[in-house]
C-alpha positions in Angstrom: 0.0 0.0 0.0 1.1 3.7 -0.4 2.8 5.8 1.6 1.5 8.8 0.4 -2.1 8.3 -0.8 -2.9 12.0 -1.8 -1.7 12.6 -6.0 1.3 14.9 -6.4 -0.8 16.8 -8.9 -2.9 17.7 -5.4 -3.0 21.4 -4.3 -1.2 22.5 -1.7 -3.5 24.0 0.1 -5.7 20.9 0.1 -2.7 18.6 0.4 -2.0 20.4 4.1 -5.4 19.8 5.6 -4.3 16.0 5.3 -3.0 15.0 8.6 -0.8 12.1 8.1 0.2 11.4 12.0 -3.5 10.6 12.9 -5.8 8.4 12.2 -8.7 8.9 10.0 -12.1 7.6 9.1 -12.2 8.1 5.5 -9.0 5.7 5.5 -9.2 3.4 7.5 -12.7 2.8 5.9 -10.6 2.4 2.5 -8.2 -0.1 4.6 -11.5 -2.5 5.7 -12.2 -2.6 1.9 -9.0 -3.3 0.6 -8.5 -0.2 -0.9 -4.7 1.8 -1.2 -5.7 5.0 -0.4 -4.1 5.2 3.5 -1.3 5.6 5.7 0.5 3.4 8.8 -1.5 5.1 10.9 -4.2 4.0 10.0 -3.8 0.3 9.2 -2.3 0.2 12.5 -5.0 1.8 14.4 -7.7 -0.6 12.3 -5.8 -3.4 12.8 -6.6 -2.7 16.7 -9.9 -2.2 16.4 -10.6 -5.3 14.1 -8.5 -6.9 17.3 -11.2 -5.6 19.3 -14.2 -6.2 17.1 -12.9 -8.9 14.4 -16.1 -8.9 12.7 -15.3 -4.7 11.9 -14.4 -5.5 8.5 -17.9 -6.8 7.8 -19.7 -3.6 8.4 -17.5 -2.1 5.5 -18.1 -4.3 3.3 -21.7 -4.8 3.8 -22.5 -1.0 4.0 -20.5 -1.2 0.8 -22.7 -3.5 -1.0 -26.1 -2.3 0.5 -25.2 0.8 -1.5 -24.6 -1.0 -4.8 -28.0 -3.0 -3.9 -30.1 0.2 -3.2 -28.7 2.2 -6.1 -29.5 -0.9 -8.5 -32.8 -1.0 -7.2 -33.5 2.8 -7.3 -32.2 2.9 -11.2 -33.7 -0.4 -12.4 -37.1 -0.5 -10.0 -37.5 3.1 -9.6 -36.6 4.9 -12.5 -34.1 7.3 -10.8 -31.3 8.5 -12.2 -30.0 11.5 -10.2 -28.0 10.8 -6.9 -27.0 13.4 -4.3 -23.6 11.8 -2.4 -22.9 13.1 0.6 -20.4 12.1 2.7 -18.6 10.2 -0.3 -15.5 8.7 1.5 -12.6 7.5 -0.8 -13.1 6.1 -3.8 -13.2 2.2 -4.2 -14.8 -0.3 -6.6 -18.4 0.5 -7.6 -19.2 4.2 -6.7 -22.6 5.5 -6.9 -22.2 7.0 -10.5 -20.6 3.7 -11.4 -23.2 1.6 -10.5 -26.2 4.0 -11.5 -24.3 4.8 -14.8 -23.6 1.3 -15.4 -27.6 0.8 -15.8 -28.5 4.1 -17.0 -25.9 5.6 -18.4 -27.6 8.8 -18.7 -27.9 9.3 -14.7 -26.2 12.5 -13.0 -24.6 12.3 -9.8 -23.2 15.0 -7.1 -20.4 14.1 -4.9 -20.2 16.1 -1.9 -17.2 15.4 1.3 -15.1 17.8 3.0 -12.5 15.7 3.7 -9.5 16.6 1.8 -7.7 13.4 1.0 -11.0 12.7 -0.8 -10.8 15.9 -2.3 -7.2 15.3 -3.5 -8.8 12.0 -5.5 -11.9 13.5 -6.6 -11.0 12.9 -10.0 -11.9 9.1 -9.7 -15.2 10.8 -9.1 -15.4 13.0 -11.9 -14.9 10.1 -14.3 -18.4 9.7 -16.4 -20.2 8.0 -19.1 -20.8 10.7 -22.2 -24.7 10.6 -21.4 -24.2 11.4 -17.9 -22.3 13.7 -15.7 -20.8 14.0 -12.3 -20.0 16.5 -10.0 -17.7 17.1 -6.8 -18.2 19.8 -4.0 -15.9 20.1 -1.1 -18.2 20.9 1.5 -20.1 19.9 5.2 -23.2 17.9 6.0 -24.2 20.9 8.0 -24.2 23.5 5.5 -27.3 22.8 3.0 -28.1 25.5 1.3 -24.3 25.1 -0.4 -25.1 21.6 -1.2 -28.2 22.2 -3.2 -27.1 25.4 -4.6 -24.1 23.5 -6.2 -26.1 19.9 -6.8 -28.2 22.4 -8.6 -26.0 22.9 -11.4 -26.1 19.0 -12.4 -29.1 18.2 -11.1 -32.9 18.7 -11.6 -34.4 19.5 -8.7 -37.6 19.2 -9.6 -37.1 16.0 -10.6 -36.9 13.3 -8.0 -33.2 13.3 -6.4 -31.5 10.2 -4.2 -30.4 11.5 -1.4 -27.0 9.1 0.0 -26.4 9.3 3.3 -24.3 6.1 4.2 -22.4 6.3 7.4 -21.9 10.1 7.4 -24.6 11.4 10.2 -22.6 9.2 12.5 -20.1 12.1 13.0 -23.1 14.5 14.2 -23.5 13.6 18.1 -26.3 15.7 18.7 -30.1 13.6 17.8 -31.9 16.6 17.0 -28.9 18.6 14.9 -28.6 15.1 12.9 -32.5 14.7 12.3 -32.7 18.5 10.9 -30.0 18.0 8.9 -31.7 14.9 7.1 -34.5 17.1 6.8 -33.2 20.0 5.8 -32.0 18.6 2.3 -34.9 15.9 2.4 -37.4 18.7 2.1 -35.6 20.4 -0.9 -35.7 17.8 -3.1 -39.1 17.1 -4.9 -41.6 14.6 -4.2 -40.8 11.1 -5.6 -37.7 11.4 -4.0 -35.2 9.0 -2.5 -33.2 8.7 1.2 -30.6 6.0 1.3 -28.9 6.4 4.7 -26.8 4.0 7.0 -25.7 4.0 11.1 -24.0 2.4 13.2 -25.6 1.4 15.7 -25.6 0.1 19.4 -26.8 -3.1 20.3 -27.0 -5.5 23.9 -26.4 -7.8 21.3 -23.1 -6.6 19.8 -20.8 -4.9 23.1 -17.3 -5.5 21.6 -18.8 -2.7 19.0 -19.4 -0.6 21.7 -15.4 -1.2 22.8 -14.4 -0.5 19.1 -16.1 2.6 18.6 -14.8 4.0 21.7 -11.4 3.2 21.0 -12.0 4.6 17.9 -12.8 8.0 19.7 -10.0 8.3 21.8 -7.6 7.8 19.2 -9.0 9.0 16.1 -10.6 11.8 14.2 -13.6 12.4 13.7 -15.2 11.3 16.2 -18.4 8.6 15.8 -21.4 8.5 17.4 -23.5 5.4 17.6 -27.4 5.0 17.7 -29.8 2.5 18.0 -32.2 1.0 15.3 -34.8 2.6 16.6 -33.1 5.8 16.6 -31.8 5.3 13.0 -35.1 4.2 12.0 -36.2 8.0 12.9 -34.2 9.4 10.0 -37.2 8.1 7.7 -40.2 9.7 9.6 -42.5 11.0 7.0 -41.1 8.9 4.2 -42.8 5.5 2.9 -39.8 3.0 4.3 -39.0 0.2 1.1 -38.9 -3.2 2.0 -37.8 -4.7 4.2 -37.2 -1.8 6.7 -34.4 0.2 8.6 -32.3 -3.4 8.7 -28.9 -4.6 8.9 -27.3 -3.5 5.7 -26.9 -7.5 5.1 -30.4 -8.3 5.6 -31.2 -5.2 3.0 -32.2 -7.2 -0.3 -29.4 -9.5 -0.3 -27.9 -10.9 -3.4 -25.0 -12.3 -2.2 -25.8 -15.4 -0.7 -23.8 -16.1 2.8 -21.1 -13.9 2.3 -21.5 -11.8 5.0 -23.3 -12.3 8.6 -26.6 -11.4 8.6 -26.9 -8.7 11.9 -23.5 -6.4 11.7 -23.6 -2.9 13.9 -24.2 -1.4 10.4 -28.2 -0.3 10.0 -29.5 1.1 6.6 -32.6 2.0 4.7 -34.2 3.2 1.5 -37.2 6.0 2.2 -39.9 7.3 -0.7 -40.6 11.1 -0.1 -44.1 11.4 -1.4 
């Protein structure tokens, strides 16, 4: 794996914001899915929580695959073909516009992160089929009315918009500043609409994830907040929830048959705005 992840052709002032000595999210992430795209510090740091939790690894990959599932089943079932990404992460095998454009080649899609190493390889993003288009923003969760006014640009919004929100509202601790959030973009887009959105979440069932994510806090950055399926399963209040529910990403329209377990600490779910 690399030493240095970020492209020399990266910006300066971009390649500065990339703390090297800490770990991150973002790449560790990238690490659980095999990807090249991080530093020592942060295989060694998941190589300590996957000590802790061994069955980690799994929530990558199966948040992973629930997106290629729901994406498939929003272009092919749904008829969508305009996907708002935010809180993108590093890119790894089948992105959203790969797998949306790989069906409907036509389909536009808006990248949005603020972390900077992703920024620094947001041309793997930008790649796009001749029909279709993509788009990258360097910008926060928090601040919406940047989002839309950029998405915007690429997008229709009056036409009915995916909204992709896997495993980013974990970073907002407070319930009620993360709930606004999802409703602050949800209520922008137009009616036939889509939220995708995964959690991690905290279980009885599952302590040793409790163990993991609180190493993960006092060690790394940003910090993660966990919730429980019922509290995840709030995001979608006022949407029509798809079958089979606010699940474990595993248990969400499988087509892969026994590769993964079928309850990880990794809750998703597909919402219809009206």
């Amino acid at each position: 794996m690399t030493e240095n992840p970020a492209p020399s052709s990266t910006p300066d002032h971009v390649r500065d914001r990339i703390n090297t000595a800490q770990p991150h999210t973002a790449r560790i992430w990238n690490y659980w899915l095999g990807g090249k795209d991080n530093y020592p510090v942060d295989r060694e740091t998941g190589d300590q929580i996957r000590a802790l939790h061994p069955g980690i690894g799994d929530y990558a990959q199966a948040d992973r695959l629930f997106l290629g599932r729901a994406v498939r089943h929003l272009v092919a079932d749904r008829g969508v073909r305009q996907f708002l990404d935010v809180g993108t992460g590093l890119p790894t095998a089948d992105n959203t516009h790969e797998v949306a454009q790989r069906l409907a080649p036509e389909s536009r899609i808006v990248y949005v992160d603020n972390d900077p190493l992703v920024l620094a390889h947001a041309r793997a993003l930008l790649t796009s089929t001749p029909e279709g288009r993509t788009d990258y923003l360097d910008a926060d969760l928090r601040d919406s009315a940047t989002i839309l006014e950029h998405a915007a640009k690429t997008l229709d919004l009056s036409q009915p918009v995916a909204l992709m929100l896997l495993g980013v509202v974990i970073f907002i601790p407070d319930e009620a500043e993360a709930r606004a959030l999802v409703d602050n973009l949800m209520k922008e887009l137009a009616p036939g609409s889509y939220l995708v959105l995964s959690h991690t979440i905290t279980s009885p069932a599952m302590p040793d994830v409790d163990d993991a994510v609180a190493f993960w806090n006092q060690h790394g950055t940003p910090k993660l907040t966990q919730r429980t399926p019922e509290q995840v399963a709030r995001f979608f209040e006022g949407l029509d929830v798809l079958e089979p529910g606010v699940v474990s990403c595993s248990r969400w329209r499988p087509e892969e048959a026994g590769t993964l377990p079928d309850e990880v600490a990794m809750y998703g779910g597909v919402g219809h705005k009206r």
